[in-house]
C-alpha positions as CSV (number, residue, x, y, z in Angstrom):
1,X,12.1,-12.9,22.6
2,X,12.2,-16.3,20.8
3,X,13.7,-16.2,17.5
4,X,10.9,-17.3,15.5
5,X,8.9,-14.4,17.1
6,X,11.5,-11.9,16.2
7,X,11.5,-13.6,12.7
8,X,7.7,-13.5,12.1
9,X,7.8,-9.8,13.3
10,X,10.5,-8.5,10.8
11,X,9.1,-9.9,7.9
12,X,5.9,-8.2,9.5
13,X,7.7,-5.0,9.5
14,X,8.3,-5.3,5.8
15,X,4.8,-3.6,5.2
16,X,5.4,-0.9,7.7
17,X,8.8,0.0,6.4
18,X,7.3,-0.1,2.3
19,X,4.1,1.8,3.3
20,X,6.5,4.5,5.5
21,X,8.9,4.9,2.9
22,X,7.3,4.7,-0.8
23,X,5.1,7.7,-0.6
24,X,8.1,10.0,0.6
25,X,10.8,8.4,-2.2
26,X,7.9,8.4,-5.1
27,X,6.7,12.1,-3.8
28,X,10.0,13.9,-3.8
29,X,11.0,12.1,-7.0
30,X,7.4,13.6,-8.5
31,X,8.1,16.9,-7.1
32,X,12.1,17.5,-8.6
33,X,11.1,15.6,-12.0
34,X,10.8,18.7,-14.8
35,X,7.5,18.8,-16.6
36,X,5.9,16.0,-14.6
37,X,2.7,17.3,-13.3
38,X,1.4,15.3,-9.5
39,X,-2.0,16.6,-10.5
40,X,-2.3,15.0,-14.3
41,X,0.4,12.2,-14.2
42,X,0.4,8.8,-13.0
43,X,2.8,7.6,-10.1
44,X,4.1,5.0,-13.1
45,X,5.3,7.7,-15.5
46,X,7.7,8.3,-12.7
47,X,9.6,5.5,-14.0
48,X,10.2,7.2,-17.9
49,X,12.1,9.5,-19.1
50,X,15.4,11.1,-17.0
51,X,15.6,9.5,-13.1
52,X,13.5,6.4,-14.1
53,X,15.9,4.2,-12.1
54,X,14.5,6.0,-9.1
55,X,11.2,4.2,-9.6
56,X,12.5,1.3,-11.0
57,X,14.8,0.7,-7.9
58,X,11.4,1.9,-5.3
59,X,9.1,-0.3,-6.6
60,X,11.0,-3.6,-6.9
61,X,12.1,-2.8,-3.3
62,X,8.7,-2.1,-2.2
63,X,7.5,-5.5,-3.9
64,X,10.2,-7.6,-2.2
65,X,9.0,-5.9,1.6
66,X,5.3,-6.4,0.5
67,X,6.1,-10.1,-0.3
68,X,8.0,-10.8,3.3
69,X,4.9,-8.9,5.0
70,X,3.1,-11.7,2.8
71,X,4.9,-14.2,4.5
72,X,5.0,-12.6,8.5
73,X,0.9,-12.6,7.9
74,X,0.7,-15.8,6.9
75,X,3.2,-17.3,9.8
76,X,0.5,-14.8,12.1
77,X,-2.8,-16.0,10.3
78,X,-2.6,-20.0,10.8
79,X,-6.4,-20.4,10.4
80,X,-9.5,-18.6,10.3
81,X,-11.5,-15.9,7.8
82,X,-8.7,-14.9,5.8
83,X,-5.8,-17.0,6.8
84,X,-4.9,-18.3,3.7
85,X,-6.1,-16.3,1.3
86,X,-5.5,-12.7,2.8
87,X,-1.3,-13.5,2.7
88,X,-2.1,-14.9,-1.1
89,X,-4.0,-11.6,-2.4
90,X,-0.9,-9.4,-0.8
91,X,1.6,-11.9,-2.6
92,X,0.0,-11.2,-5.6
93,X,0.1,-7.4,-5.3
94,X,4.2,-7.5,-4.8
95,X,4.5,-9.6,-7.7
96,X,2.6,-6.5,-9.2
97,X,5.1,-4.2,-8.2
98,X,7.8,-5.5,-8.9
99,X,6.6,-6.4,-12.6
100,X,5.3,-2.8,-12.6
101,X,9.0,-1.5,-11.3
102,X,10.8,-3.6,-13.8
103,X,8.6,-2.9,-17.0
104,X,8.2,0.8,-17.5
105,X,4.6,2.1,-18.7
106,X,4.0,4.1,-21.8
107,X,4.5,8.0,-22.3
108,X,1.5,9.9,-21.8
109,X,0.0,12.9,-21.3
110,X,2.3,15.1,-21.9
111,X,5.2,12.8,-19.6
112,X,8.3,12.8,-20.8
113,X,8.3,16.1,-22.1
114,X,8.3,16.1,-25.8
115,X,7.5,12.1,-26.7
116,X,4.0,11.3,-28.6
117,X,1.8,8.8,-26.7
118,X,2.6,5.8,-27.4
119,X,0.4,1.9,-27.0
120,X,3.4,-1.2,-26.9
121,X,3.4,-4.3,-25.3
122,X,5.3,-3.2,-22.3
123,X,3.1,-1.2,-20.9
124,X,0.4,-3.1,-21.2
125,X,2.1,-5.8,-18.9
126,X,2.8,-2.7,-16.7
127,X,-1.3,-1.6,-16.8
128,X,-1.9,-5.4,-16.2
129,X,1.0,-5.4,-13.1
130,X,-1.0,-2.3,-11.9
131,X,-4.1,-4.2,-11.7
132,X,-2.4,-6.8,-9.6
133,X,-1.3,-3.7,-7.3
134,X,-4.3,-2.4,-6.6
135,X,-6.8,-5.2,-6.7
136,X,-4.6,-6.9,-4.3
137,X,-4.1,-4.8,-1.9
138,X,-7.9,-3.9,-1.9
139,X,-8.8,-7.4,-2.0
140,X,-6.2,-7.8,1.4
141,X,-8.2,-5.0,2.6
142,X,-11.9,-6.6,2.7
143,X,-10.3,-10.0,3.7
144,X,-8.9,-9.4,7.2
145,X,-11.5,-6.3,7.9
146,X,-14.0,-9.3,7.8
147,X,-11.9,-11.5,9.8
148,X,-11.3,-8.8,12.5
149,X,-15.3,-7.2,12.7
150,X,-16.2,-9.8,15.6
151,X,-12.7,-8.8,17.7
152,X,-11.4,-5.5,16.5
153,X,-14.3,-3.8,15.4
154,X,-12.1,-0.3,14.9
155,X,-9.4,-1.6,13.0
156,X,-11.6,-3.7,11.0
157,X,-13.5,-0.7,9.6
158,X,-10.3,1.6,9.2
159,X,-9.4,-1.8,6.6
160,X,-13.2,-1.4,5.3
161,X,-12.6,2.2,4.2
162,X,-9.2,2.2,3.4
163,X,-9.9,-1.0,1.0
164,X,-12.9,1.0,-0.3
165,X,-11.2,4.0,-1.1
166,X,-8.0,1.9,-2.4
167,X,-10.6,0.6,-5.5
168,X,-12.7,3.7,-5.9
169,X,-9.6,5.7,-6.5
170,X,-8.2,3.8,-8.6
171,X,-11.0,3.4,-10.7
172,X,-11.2,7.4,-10.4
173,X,-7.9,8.0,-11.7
174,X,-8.2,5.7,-14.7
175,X,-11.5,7.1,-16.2
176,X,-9.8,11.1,-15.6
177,X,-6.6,9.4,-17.5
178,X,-9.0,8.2,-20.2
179,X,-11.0,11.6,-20.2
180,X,-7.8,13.3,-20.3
181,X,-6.2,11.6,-23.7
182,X,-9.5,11.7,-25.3
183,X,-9.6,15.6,-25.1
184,X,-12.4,15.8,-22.7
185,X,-10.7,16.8,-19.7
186,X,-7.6,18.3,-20.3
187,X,-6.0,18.5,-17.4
188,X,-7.8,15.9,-16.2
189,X,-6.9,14.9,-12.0
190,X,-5.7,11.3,-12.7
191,X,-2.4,11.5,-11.1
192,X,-3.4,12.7,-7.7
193,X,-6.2,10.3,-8.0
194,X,-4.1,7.8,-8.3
195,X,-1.9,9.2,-5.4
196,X,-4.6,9.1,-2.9
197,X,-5.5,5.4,-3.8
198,X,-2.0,4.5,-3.2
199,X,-1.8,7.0,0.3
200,X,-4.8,4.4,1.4
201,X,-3.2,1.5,0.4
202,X,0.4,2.9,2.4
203,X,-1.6,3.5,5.7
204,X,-3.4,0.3,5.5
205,X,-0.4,-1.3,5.6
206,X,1.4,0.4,8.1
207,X,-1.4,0.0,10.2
208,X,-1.7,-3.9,9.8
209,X,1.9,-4.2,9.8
210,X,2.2,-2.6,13.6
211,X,-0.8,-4.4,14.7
212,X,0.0,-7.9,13.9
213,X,3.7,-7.1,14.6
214,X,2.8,-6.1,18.6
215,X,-0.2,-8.4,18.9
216,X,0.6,-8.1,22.6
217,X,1.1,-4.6,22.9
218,X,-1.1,-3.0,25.0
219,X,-1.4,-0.3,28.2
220,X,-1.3,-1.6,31.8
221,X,-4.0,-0.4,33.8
222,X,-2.9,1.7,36.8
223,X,-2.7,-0.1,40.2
224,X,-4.4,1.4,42.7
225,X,-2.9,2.7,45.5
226,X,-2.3,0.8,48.3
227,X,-4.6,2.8,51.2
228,X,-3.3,1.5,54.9
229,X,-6.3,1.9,57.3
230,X,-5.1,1.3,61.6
231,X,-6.8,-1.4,62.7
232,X,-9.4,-0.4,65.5
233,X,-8.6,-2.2,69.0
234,X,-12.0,-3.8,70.4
């Protein structure tokens, strides 16, 4: 294999290895933390209170393999729908998480145990990292999904749902997070909302990442078999 294939293909396999490996790391980290709640709390309230290093430490890693995925696409996408801008949008969503790993959001509902909600600067440059995240990664989404419609038409609608879903559940979770400090809802389904948004956004990109990474993967058809037939003597 020529090394700048090899090259191109592990900074492909950056997205494979961030969407494989975040939802297991931020899932058993939500399901050991005391009092946080995987139905009402936000993946980012992972990273207060005791174990917030574990987050911290996740997301800037998973920002740093989205960003080399950034590059491997754009070394794959040289021209056409979506070659430059597709790589850009995906840049800007590990920017996002590693902002979003390295300023911690605000305490809320009910996460940590036993601190007031609280409104500071930080964590609105952690809402607004957030934003980046899932925008992004949506954004990526609807990019190549119209790039590939004419020559992949199945992949290109998995990336039209997946990119849908990414947005609507995100919006999802932050109205149930606003219903839920207003009173309204209490509680209110914003954290597994958010969950399934990020779930979509995991699979998208372990699905791009091992497509564009074995662009010439593919079955052999079976040979048929060789039949010998005696040749009649005239």
């Amino acid at each position: 294999m020529p090394a700048h294939v090899a090259l191109t293909r592990s900074l492909l396999a950056g997205g494979v290895i961030a969407g494989a490996t975040l939802p297991v790391i931020l899932g058993v980290a939500g399901a050991t933390r005391q009092g946080y709640s995987v139905w009402r709390n936000g993946v980012s309230q992972l990273g207060t209170g005791d174990g917030a290093w574990v987050f911290a430490v996740a997301f800037v890693l998973g920002g740093v393999l989205l960003g080399l995925f950034a590059l491997g696409l754009r070394r794959v996408l040289r021209s056409g729908r979506g070659a430059p801008w597709g790589p850009i949008v995906i840049a800007m969503a590990a920017v996002g998480f590693i902002i979003s790993g390295l300023v911690p959001t605000d305490p809320a509902l009910g996460y940590p145990p036993g601190e007031p909600p609280t409104a500071t600067l930080a964590g609105r440059i952690h809402q607004g990292a957030g934003t980046l995240v899932f925008g992004g990664l949506s954004a990526a989404a609807f990019i190549l999904a119209r790039r590939l419609r004419s020559d992949a038409r199945g992949l290109a609608t998995f990336s039209l749902v997946t990119g849908t879903l990414i947005i609507v559940f995100a919006i999802a979770a932050g109205i149930a997070y606003r219903l839920d400090s207003l009173g309204i809802w209490q509680p209110a389904p914003a954290g597994i909302l958010e969950q399934l948004s990020l779930l979509a956004a995991y699979s998208w990109l372990i699905g791009f990442g091992i497509h564009y990474a074995a662009p010439n993967l593919s079955v052999r058809p079976r040979r048929r078999p060789i039949v010998w037939t005696p040749r009649e003597d005239l």
